[in-house]
N, C-alpha and C positions, 0 to 999 in steps of 0.2 A: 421430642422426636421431630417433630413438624419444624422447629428451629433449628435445626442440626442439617435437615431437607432445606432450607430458606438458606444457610450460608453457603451450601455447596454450589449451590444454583448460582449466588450473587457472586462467587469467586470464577465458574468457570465462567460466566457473561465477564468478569472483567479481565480475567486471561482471555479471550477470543476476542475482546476489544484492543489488549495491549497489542496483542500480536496483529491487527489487522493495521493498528496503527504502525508500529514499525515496519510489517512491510511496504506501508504508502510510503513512507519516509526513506524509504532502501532503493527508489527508484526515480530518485530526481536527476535530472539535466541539470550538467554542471553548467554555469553561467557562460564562461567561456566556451561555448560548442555553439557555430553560428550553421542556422539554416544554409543548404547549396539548392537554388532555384533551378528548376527545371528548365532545359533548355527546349525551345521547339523544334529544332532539327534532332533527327533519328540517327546515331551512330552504327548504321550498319553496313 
């Protein structure tokens, strides 16, 4: 019974890791998107 408690444990730690992983990976800047520097005058 204590091994049956042991896999459930190690499967949901490595679903909660896959999934943390793919949401890092679902939110990258694509290479082509360049910074626009702040200008110091105020457009008001």
């Amino acid at each position: 019974m204590g091994i049956l408690i042991f896999i459930v444990i190690v499967l949901f730690v490595a679903g909660g890791l896959l999934i943390l992983l793919r949401s890092a990976n679902s939110h990258k800047i694509p290479d082509n998107v360049k910074s626009i520097p702040y200008s110091d005058e105020k457009d008001d």
